[in-house]
Residue, then its C-alpha position, 0 to 999 in steps of 0.5 A: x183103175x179096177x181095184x185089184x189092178x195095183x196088187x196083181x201089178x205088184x205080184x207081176x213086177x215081184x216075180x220079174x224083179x225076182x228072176x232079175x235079181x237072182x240072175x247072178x250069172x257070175x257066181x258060177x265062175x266067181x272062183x276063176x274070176x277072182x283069180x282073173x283079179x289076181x286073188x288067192x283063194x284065202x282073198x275070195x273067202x275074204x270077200x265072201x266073208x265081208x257080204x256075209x258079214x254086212x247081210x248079217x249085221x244090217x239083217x234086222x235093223x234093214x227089216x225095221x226100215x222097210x215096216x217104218x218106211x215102207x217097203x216100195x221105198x226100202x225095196x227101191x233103195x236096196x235094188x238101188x245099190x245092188x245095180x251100183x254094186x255090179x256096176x262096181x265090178x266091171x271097173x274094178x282093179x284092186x283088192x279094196x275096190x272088190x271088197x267095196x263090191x261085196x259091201x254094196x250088194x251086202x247092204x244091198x241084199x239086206x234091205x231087199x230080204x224079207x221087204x219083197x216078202x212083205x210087199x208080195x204076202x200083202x198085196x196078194x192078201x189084199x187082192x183075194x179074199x182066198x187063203x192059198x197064198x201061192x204068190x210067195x211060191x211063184x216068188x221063190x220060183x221065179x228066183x231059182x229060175x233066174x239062179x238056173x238060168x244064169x247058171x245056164x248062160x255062164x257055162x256058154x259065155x265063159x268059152x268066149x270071154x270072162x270079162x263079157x260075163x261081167x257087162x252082162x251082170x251089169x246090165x241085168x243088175x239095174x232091171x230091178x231098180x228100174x221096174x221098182x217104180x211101178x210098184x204100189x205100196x200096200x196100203x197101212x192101216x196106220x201109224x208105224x212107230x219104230x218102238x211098236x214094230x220092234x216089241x211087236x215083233x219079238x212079241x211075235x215069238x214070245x207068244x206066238x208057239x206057230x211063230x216060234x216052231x215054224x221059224x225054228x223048222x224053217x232054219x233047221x231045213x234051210x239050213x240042211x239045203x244050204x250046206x247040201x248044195x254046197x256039199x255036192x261040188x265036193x261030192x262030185x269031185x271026190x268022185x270024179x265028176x269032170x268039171x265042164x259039167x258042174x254048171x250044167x248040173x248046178x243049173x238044173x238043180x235050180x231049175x228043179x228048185x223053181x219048178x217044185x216051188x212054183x206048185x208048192x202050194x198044190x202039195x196035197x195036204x194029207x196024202x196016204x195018211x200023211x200031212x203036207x209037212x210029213x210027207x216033207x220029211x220023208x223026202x229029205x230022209x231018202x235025199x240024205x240016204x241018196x247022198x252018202x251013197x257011193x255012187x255018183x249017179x244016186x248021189x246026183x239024184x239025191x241032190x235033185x230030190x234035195x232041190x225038190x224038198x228046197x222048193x217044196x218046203x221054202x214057199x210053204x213055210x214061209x207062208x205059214x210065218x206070214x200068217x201067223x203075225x200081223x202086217x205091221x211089223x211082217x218084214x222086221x220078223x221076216x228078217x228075225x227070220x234070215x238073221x236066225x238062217x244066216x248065223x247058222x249058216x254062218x257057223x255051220x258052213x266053215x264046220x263043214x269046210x273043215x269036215x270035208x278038209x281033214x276027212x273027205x266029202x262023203x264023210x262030211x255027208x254024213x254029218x248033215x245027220x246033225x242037220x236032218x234029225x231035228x229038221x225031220x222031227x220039226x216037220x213032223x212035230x208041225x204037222x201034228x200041230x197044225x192038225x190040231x190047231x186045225x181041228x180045235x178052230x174047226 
């Protein structure tokens, strides 16, 4: 077997796995679903409440797993219970039995964040000497591709049946599992003792300032996405928008995410005087203007550009994390990483509920200035100091 042959396999599977497992064709509809269940609305936030908890808790023991144990082995357990997750639903009846359900693909998810990471930044590490590290890219990329798509799929399954929706999703939930076995384990250059990945870990964001600053500016923006996203449905009813076409729309904006991050690492990386992260920050400036605009087609476009910015900034962050520690402990701070993402998320996401509750949605828009200051001046700030850094090492 030539030599590079099990990396290239590794990034090849990573990317199938990746649209496979975001292929959640049953969030578009996850809403009327649960009423299918006879669910209130108070019920499905509580289901969403127990996945988000379990992600949060197992968020970083989960990340010490995968550098102790391996991340094959953390990779195939986790895409383990995610198909045994969607398999759940299919026979589910009751209220406990769904909130089994969202337990299992909570677990699930935490063991998978931040391992695949790992597994994809090392094996395309070990298959080219060349710096560029795009594969996390085409990762990302493919995942929002499977988001889109199954997006896609929802809007015209869910005229014949609901329940169909649901046999689909448990079938494409074991494909991950499934392709998990040919994956290659990067080789490790030594012992892994739990102790060293913890301390090296943390150690990681006490003497690393690049760790520290580009994990700050990546929940700062992630965290600006996350609540744009969920901020357009209300946008779009506030004006009006008919409902038919909200998966069309949300399908698109996770097409545009995966094709910005598929070609995230080709963004020039200085352009009209400004660096790649500058440039960044310009476009998430118009995004937000577009957004409290009173029209509903600049809001739509703002929402487009918001998807560019989310796939053009993710990949690129991600990689620049990675390569500021060491593979010994890469997954335990990739999930330091997530579990910072997730509890801000965690209290920021019912703040803005509340906002677009007591107000409206437009005024809610406005509140992601909180957001988008400190992700602008982050990009900013980090373009100036990779620039340094660049020119002191050079």
């Amino acid at each position: 077997m030539p030599p590079g042959q099990p990396w290239q396999r590794n990034l090849t599977l990573m990317n199938v796995i990746s649209f496979a497992r975001t292929f959640l064709i049953i969030m578009p509809v996850f809403v009327p679903l649960m009423e299918s269940y006879g669910l209130n609305m108070q019920q499905t936030m509580l289901l969403q409440s127990v996945f988000a908890g379990t992600t949060l808790i197992l968020e970083l023991p989960s990340g010490y797993v995968a550098d102790v144990f391996g991340r094959k082995n953390t990779l195939m357990v986790g895409y383990l219970l995610a198909g045994a997750g969607f398999s759940q639903i299919v026979w589910a009846e009751t209220f406990w039995s769904l909130v089994l359900f969202e337990f299992t693909l909570g677990c699930a998810m935490s063991l998978v964040s931040g391992s695949d990471t790992a597994l994809v930044f090392e094996s395309e590490k070990a298959l080219s000497s060349e710096q560029n590290y795009g594969a996390i890219g085409r990762m990302l990329s493919w995942m929002n591709f499977g988001e889109g798509t199954a997006a896609l799929c929802a809007f015209f399954l869910v005229a014949w049946d609901l329940r169909l929706i649901l046999w689909v999703q448990a079938i494409v939930g074991w494909v991950p599992f499934i392709l998990s076995f040919a994956l290659t384990e990067p080789a490790r250059s030594d012992q892994i003792e739990l102790k060293r990945t913890t301390h090296g870990a943390w150690r990681a964001f006490r003497l690393s300032p690049v760790t520290l600053l580009v994990t700050l500016v990546f929940v700062a923006c992630m965290s600006t996405t996350y609540l744009a996203t969920w901020l357009n449905q209300s946008l779009w009813q506030r004006h009006q928008l008919p409902l038919e076409t909200f998966g069309l729309i949300w399908g698109l904006f996770s097409m545009t995410v995966a094709i910005a991050s598929r070609y995230s690492d080709r963004l020039p990386t200085r352009l009209a005087g400004f660096g790649a992260f500058g440039l960044l920050s310009i476009v998430v400036t118009i995004a937000w203007v577009a957004l409290i605009s009173r029209s509903l087609a600049i809001i739509i476009a703002g929402g487009f550009l918001m998807a560019v910015f989310r796939g053009l900034v993710a990949p690129r962050l991600k990689v620049a994390i990675n390569q500021s520690i060491d593979n010994v402990y890469r997954a335990t701070v990739n999930s330091i990483v997530a579990s910072f993402f997730r509890i801000a998320t965690f209290f920021l996401g019912p703040l803005m509920g509340m906002a677009v509750d007591i107000y409206d949605a437009d005024v809610a828009a406005m509140f992601l200035v909180v957001l988008i200051v400190p992700a602008i001046l982050g990009l900013w700030y980090l373009d100036q100091y990779l620039e340094t850094s660049s020119a002191q090492n050079s």
